[in-house]
Structure formats: C-alpha cells, structure tokens
N, C-alpha and C positions, 0 to 999 in steps of 0.2 A: 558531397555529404552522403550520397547514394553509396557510393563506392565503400566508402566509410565505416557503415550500416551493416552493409554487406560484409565487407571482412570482418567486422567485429563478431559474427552473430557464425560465420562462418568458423572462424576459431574455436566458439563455442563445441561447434558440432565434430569438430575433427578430435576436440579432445573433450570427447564425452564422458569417459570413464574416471577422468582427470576430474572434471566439473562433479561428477556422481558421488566420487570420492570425498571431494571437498565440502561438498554439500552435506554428506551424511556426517562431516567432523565436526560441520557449521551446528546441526540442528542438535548433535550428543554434546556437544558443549555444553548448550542453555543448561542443561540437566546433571553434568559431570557433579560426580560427589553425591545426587543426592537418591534417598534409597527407593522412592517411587519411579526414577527415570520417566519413560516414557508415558507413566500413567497421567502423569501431572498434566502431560498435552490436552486430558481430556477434562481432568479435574477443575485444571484453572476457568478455564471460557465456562464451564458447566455453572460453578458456583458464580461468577461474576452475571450471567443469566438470571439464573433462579434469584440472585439480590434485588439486581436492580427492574425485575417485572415486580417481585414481591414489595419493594420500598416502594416505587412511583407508582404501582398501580392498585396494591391495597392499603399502603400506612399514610402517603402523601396524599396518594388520590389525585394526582394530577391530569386534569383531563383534556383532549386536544379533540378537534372537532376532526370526527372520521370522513369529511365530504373534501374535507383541505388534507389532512395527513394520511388515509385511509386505516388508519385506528383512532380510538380514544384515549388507549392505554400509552403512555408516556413511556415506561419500559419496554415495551413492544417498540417504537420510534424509536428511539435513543439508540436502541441493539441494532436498530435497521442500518443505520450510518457506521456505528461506532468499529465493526470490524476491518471494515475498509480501507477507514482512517486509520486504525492501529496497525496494519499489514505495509500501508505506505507508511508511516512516521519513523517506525521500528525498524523497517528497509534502510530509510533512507539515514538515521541516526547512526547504525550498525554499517552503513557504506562509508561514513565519513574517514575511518581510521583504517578499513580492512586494507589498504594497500601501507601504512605505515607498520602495522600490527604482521605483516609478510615481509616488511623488509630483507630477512634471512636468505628469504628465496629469492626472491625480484635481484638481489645484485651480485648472488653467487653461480647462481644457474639460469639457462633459459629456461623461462617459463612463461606461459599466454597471460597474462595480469589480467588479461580481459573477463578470465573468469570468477576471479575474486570478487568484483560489485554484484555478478549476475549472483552470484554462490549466496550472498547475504542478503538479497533481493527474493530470492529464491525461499531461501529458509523462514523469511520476515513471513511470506503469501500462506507458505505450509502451516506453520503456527498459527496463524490468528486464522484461517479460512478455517481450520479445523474446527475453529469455535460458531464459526458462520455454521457450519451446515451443520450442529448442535441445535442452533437455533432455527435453523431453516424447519429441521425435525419438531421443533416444538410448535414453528407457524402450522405443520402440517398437520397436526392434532387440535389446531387451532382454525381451522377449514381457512385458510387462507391459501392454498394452493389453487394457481391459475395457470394458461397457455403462456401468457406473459413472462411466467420463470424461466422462459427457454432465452429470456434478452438477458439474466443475471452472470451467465458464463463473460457474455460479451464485457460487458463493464469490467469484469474479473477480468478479463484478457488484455485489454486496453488498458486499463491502470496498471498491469502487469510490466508492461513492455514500456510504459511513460516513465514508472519507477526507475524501472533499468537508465534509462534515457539520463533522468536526475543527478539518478545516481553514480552512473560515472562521470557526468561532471563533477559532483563535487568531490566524489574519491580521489577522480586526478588532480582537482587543484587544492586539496586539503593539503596534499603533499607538497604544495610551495609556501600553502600561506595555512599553517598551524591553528592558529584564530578562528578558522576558518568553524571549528565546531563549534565554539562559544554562541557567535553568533544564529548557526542555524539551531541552537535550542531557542533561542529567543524567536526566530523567526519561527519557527514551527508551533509557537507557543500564540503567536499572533493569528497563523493561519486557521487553529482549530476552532478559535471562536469567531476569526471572521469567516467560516464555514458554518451553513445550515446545517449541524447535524445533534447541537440538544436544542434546538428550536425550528420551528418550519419556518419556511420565506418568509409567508406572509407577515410575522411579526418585523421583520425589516419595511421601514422608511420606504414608501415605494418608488420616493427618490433616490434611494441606495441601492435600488435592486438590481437596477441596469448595470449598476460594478460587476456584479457577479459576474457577467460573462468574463471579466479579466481575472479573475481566481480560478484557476488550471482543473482545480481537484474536484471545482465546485459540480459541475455537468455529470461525473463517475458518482459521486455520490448522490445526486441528486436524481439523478435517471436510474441508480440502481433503484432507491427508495419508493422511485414510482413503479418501475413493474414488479416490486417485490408485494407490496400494500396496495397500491390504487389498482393493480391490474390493466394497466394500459404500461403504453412506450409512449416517451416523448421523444421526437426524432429530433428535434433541434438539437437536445443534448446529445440524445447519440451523435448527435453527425461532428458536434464538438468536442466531444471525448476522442472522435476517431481525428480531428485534425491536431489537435493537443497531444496524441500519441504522436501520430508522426511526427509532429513537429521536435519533441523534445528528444524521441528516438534519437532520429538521424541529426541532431543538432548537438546531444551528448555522445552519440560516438564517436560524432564528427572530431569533438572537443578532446575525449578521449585518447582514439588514434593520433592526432598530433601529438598529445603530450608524453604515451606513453615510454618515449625509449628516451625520455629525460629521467625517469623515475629514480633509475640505477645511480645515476650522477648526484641528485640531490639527497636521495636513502641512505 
C-alpha cells in the first residue's frame, strides 16, 4: 500500500504542469458561460453567510449554549461545519464520473489518470475554502480569533488528502459499476445528518455518541469546530483524523493503482 501512495502522489509531482493545467479547466468550468466568471467565487459563499447568520441568528433566534458550542448564534455554528462538508461532498460527487467524463484521453493516449480525482478534489477544497476564510474574516471582526486557529490548517490538510484517498476509490470503481453514483447520492445524503454539523453532539442519545467514532468525517469536522469557536484542540480527534487519513490514503491508492490500467479496456 506504501509503495502504492507513493507512486500515486509521485505521478502527481512529475506532472505538475499537467495537473495545474487541469485544475485551472476544472475551476473555469464551474463558471464557463457566465458573465461574472470568477466574481461569483466570492459572491456565492458571501451571500450564503450573510443569510444564514441573518435567518438563525436574528429572525429564528435560534440559540445554542456557548459553554457546549462556543457560540449562541446558530448561523455562526452551522458556517462553522458547513464549509467542510461541502469541500468533501462536492469532491467527492464531482470524482465519481471524472474518469468516464476523460474517457477520450484515458484510451487514446498515455496519460497519468491519477491526476484527474486529485484535479476535482482539488478544485472541490479551492471553491468552498474560499468561502471559509470569508467567514473566517467575519469571526475575526467578531473577536473570535485565537492561537488555536493555527490547528485549522491541519484539519484542512488531512481532510484534504482523505478526500483524495475516497475519492479515487470510487472514481476507479465507478468505472466498472455505473450505479455506483446513484447510490453515493444517497449515501452522502445519510452521512450529512448522521454528522454533527446543524446540531452539536450533545443533542445525540449519549448512547449513539460512541458510533461517532465509526463516521470517518465526523473527528475533521468536529475538531475543526472546536479550535475554531471553543479555542482549545481536542487531540483525540486529531489523532483520529490523522489515522483516518492514512488510512484511506494509502488504501484508495492502493485500490486505484490496481485498477488503473483496466480503465482503457472497459472506457
């Protein structure tokens, strides 16, 4: 699997210009046709902010105790988790088809395939993080800035590279079994609300709580949440986020490298 990891990540780097390339085709897409192009990057996550502080924190009023969530304000929460989430979902939705949606390439020429899940994995983190640190700028006018922020890279990193991990599993095996997308709407549709992120733990059964450590995404979101708003680190979940990295890493490239030079044959 080491070995695996290694050449996957190594392919990356030898064709760097290749990936940069593709990356910048990946993110002018989203926007192709329309006449704001790149402004919309900043517009969208802006107004989707300014909504939902304005709905849950002055028309609902929803309020959550700041000793358990370290705010009151419910739209302040909700933004805390939701960037995250949408950086991984959009990743990994947007991996499912990118090696069918390349078929052209993949069985006329050589090409590294490896870079295609990274490339739309990539584009998923640029887009939605952009809205993060929108937000981040609005905590800081909000004196929520602490030493603590210095652990929110790390989360950002690790979920980073676990995405990839995902995500080229299921890029390569979308390619055998078509269905394959159907169902991960469904399941991605299951995981966002069995994930704490429009409610805190504590509303969880605190017989159900102990599950959480078998939900992968739950500790990235969960640890980012605390050093962003409580101003501490919970190391538990760091230390679970970093094995949940590795683990899916080297376990989807693992999966990856096997399968890739079937691509050509079933494409």
């Amino acid at each position: 699997m080491i070995k695996s990891a290694i050449n996957f990540l190594k392919s990356i780097i030898s064709h760097k210009s290749l990936f940069n390339a593709f990356l910048l085709r990946e993110i002018k897409g989203k926007f192709a046709g329309s006449i704001g192009g790149f402004i919309w990057l900043l517009i969208t996550p802006l107004c989707n902010i300014l909504v939902y502080i304005f709905v849950f924190g002055y028309i609902l009023k929803i309020k959550l105790s700041a000793h358990i969530t370290g705010t009151e304000n419910f739209g302040i929460f909700l933004l805390s988790g939701i960037f995250l989430w949408l950086a991984f979902s959009e990743s990994i939705l947007q991996s499912l088809n990118v090696l069918i949606n390349n078929s052209n390439i993949i069985t006329k020429v050589y090409f590294p395939v490896n870079i295609l899940p990274v490339t739309v994995v990539s584009s998923g983190f640029i887009i939605n993080l952009l809205g993060l640190v929108l937000f981040l700028i609005y905590l800081l006018f909000n004196n929520f800035l602490s030493i603590y922020w210095l652990a929110l890279p790390i989360y950002i990193f690790l979920l980073y590279f676990f995405t990839i991990g995902l995500a080229s599993i299921l890029s390569a095996l979308t390619v055998f079994i078509r269905d394959l997308q159907q169902f991960i709407n469904i399941i991605l549709f299951v995981w966002f609300y069995a994930t704490p992120i429009i409610y805190p733990v504590n509303m969880i059964p605190v017989k159900f709580q102990k599950l959480l450590i078998l939900n992968p995404i739950f500790p990235f979101i969960e640890g980012f949440k605390i050093s962003l708003l409580k101003c501490s680190i919970n190391y538990n979940y760091l230390l679970l986020s970093i094995f949940w990295t590795i683990f899916m890493y080297l376990f989807g490239t693992f999966i990856f490298e096997k399968l890739k030079n079937s691509f050509a044959d079933v494409l």
